[in-house]
C-alpha positions as a Python dict, from the first residue, in 0.01 Angstrom:
ca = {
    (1, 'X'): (0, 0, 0),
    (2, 'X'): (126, 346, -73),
    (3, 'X'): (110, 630, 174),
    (4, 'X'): (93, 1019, 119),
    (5, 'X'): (269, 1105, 463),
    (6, 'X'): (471, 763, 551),
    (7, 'X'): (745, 569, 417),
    (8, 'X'): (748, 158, 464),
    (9, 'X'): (1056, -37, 405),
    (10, 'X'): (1081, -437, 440),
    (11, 'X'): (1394, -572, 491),
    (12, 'X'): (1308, -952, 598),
    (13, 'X'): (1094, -1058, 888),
    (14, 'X'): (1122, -615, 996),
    (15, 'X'): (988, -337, 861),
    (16, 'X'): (1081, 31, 860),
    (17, 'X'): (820, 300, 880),
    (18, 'X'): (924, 692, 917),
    (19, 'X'): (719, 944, 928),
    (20, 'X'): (784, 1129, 621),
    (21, 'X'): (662, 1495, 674),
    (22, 'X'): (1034, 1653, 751),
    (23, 'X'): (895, 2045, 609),
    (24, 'X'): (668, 2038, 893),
    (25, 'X'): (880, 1838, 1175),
    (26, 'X'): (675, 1531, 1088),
    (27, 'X'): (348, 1659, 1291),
    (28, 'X'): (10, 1508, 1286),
    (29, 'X'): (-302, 1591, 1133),
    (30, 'X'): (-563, 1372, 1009),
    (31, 'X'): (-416, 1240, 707),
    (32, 'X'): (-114, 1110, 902),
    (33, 'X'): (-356, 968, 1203),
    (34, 'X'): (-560, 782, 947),
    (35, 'X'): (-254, 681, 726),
    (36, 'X'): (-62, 515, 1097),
    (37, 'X'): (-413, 378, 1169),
    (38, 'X'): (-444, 164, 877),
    (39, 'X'): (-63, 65, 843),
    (40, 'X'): (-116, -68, 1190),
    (41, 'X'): (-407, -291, 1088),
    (42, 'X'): (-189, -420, 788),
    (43, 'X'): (92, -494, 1016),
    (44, 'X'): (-55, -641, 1289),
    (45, 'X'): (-231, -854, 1001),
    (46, 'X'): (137, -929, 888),
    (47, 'X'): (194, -1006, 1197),
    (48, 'X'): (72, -1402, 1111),
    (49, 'X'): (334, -1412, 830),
    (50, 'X'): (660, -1297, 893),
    (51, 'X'): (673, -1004, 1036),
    (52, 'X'): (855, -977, 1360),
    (53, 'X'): (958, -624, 1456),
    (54, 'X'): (914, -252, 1365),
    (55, 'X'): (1126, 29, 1399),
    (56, 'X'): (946, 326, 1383),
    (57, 'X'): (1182, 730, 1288),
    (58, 'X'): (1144, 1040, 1144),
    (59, 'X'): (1267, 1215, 855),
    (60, 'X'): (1459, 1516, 842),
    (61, 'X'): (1566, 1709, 1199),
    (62, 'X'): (1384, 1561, 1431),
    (63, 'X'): (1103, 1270, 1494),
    (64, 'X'): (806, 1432, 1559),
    (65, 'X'): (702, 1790, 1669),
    (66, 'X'): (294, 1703, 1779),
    (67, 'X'): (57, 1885, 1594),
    (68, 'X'): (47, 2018, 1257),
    (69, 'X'): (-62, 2405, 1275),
    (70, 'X'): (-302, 2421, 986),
    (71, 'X'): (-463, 2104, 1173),
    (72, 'X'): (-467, 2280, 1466),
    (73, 'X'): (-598, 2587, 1331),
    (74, 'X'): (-923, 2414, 1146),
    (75, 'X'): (-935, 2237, 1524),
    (76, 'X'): (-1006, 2620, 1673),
    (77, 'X'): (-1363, 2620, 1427),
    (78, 'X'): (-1454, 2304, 1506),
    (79, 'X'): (-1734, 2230, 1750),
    (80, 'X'): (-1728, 2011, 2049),
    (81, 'X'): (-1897, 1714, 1891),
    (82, 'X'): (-1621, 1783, 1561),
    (83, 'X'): (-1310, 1755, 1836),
    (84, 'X'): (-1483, 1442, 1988),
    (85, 'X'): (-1510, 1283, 1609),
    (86, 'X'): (-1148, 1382, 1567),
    (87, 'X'): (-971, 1274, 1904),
    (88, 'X'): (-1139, 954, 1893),
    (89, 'X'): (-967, 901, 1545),
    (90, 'X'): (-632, 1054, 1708),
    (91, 'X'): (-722, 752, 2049),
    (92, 'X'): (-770, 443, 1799),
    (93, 'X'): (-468, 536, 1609),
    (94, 'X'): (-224, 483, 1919),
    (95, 'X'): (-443, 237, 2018),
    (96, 'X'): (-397, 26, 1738),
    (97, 'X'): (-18, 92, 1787),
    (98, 'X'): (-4, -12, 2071),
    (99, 'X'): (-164, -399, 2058),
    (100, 'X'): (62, -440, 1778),
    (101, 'X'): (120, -811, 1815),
    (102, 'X'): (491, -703, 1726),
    (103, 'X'): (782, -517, 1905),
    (104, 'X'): (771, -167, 1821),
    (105, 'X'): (1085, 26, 1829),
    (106, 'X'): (1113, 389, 1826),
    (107, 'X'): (1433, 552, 1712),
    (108, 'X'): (1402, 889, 1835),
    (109, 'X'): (1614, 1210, 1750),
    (110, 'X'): (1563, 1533, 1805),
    (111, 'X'): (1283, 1554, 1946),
    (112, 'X'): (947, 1427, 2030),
    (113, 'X'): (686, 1643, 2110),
    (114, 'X'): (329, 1657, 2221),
    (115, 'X'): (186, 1374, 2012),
    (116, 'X'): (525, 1266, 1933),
    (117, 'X'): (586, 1127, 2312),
    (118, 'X'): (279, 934, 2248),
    (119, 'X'): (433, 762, 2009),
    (120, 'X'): (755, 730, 2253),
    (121, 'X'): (506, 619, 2469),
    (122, 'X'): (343, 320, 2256),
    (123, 'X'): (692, 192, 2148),
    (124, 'X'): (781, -115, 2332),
    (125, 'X'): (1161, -5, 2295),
    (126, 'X'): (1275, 350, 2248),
    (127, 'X'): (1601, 437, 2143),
    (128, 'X'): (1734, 817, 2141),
    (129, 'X'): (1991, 1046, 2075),
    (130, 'X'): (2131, 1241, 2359),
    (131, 'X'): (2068, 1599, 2273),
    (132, 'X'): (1694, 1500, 2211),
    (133, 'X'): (1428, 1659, 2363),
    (134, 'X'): (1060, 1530, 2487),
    (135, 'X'): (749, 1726, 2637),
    (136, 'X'): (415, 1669, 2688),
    (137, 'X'): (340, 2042, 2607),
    (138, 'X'): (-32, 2049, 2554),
    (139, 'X'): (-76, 2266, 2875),
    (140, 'X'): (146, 2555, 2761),
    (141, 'X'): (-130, 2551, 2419),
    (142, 'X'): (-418, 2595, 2679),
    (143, 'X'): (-518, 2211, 2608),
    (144, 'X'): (-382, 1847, 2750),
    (145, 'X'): (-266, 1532, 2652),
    (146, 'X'): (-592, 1334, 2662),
    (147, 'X'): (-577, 1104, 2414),
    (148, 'X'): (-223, 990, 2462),
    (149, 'X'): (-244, 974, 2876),
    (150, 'X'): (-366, 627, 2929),
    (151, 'X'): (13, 521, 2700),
    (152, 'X'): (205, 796, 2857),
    (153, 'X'): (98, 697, 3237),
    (154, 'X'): (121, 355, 3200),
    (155, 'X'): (485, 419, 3070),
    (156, 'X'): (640, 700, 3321),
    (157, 'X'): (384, 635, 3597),
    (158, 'X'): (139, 921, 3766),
    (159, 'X'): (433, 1110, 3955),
    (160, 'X'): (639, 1205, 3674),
    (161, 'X'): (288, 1282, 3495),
    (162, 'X'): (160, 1467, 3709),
    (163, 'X'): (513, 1671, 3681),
    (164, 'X'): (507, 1698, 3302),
    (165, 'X'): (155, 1693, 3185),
    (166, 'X'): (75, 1991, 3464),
    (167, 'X'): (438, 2192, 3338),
    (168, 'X'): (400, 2101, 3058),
    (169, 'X'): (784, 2137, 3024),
    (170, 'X'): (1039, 2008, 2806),
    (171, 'X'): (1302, 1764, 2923),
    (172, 'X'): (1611, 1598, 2821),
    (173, 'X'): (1698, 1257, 2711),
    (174, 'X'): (1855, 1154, 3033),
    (175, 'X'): (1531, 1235, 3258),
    (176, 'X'): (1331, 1065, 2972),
    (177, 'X'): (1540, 735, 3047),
    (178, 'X'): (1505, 844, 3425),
    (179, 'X'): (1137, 788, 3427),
    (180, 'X'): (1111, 533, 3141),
    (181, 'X'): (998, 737, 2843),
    (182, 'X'): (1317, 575, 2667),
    (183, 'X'): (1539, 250, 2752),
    (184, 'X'): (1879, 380, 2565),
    (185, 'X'): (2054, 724, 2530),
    (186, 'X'): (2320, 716, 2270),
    (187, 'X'): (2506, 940, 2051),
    (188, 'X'): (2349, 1003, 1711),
    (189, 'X'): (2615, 819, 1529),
    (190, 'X'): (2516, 485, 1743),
    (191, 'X'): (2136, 567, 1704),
    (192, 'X'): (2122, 297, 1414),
    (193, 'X'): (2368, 57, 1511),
    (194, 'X'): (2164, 56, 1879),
    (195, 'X'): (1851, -20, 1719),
    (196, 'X'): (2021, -284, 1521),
    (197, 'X'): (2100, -459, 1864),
    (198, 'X'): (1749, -432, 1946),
    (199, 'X'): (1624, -596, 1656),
    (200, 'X'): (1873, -840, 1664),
    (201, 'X'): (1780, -935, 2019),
    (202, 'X'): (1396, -956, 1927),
    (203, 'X'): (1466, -1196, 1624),
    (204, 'X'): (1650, -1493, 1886),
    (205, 'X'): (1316, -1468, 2069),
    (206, 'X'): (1002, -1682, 1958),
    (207, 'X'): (766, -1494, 1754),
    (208, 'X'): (435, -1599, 1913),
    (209, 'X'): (596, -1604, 2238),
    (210, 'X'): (661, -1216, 2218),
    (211, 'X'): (326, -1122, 2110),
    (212, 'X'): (149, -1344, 2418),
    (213, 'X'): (419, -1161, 2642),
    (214, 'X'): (318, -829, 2483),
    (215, 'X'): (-44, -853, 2583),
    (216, 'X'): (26, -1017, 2944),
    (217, 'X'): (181, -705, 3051),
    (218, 'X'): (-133, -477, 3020),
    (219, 'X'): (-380, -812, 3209),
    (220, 'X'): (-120, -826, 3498),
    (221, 'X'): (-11, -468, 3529),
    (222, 'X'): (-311, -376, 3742),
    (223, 'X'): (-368, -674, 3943),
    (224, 'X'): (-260, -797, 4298),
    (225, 'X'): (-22, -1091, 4305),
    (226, 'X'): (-311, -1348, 4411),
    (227, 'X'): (-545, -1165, 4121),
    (228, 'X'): (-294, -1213, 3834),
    (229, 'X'): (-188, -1547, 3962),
    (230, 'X'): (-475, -1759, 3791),
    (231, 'X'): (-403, -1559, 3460),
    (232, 'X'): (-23, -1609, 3472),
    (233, 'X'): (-63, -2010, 3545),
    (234, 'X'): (-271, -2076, 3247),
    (235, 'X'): (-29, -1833, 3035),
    (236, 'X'): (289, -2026, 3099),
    (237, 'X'): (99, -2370, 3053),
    (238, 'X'): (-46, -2282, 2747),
    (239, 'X'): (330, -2144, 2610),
    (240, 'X'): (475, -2508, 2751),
    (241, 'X'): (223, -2723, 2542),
    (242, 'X'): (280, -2485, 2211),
    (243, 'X'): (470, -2561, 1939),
    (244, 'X'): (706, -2274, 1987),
    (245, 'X'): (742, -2347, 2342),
    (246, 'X'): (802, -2734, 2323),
    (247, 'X'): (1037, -2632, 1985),
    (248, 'X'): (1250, -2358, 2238),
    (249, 'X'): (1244, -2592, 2558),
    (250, 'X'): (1383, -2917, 2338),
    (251, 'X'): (1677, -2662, 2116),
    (252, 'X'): (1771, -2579, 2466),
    (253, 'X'): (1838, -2907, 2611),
    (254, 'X'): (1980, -3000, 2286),
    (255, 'X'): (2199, -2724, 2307),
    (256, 'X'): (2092, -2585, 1982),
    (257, 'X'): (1922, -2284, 1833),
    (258, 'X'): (1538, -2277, 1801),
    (259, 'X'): (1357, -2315, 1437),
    (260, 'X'): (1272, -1939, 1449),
    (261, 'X'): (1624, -1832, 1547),
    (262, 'X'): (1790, -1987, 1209),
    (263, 'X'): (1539, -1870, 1010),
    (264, 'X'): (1638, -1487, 1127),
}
């Protein structure tokens, strides 16, 4: 499929998808939301043949600057019930982003602002440069980041929210790794070559196995220990009896690499 706003490369079992809108710092508006939203559906699709991991950039300067100011402008005339129509569109897209059945990576430089710490915030594994810069800086615009809080809190937890949603300030890489926004602060000139260790990492691990991990985190995140516990039993007996588990547990006691780590 061919998109206006991104660019998809396939190299293998991972694909590479930048935001390609570097005149305007690669900010939303609704052409880009819908345009992620349905790439998302494709690759989760995908997902069920061959595809194992994403890396998700930005062309040009930085990764992504938030929201596009002609959007934003035709977002001052719109009525209540219009907004509603359009952040629920703005919702579903990280939504879908972030049940992708795959590891996302982010490869962040730059910076990533307003909406573009969302999408720090739906990557599974962020990787950054060390001058770049993050903010959740709807307050300063007299608005707040709604749609992308239920990500963003779940990833830096409510007391650095409540910090940087209510400042609405901009920080550095390093406090962005403090608080878990990002999981690796390089130089720029390692920002590929990092990323490359990520994906390398995610292909030695079983397929199927990573997506079932994926969606245990969110089902056990919330729960007490003695509330999770009947949903992390059946979990790890249903991974022993799968193919992919009995395949990993016998290579192992073989002392030999797993079917889906050759074919990487």
């Amino acid at each position: 499929m061919a998109y206006q706003f991104l660019t998809t490369r396939r190299e293998g079992p991972v694909e590479y998808l930048t935001l390609n809108r570097p005149d305007v710092r690669n900010a939303f508006n609704e052409d880009v939301i819908a345009e992620l939203t349905a790439w998302a559906g494709r690759a989760g699709a995908d997902a069920s043949s061959g595809l194992r991991a994403v890396v998700l950039a930005g062309a040009g300067k930085l990764f992504c600057a938030g929201a596009d100011l002609t959007w934003m402008s035709k977002m001052i005339g719109y009525s209540e019930q219009e907004n509603l129509r359009d952040a629920l569109a703005m919702s579903g897209m990280f939504a879908a982003l972030n049940s992708l059945p795959v590891p996302l990576i982010g490869r962040i430089h730059g910076a990533a602002l307003g909406g573009g710490c969302g999408l720090a915030a739906v990557c599974d594994i962020v990787v950054c440069d060390e001058q770049a810069v993050f903010g959740f800086t709807e307050t300063k615009l007299g608005i707040l980041p709604a749609v992308i809080s239920p990500f963003a809190i779940a990833k830096i937890g409510r007391s650095a929210a409540r910090e940087l949603f209510l400042t609405g300030a901009r920080f550095p890489a390093s406090r962005a790794r403090e608080i878990g926004l990002v999981h690796a602060v390089v130089p720029a000139a390692d920002l590929d070559r990092t990323v490359a260790g990520y994906v390398a990492e995610v292909l030695t691990a079983a397929p199927q196995a990573i997506a079932a991990a994926k969606a245990l985190i969110p089902q056990v995140w919330p729960r007490t220990v003695e509330d999770a516990m009947p949903i992390t039993a059946a979990a790890i007996a249903a991974r022993r009896v799968s193919a992919e588990g009995q395949e990993g547990m016998k290579a192992f006691l073989e002392k030999r690499k797993p079917a889906w780590s050759d074919a990487s």
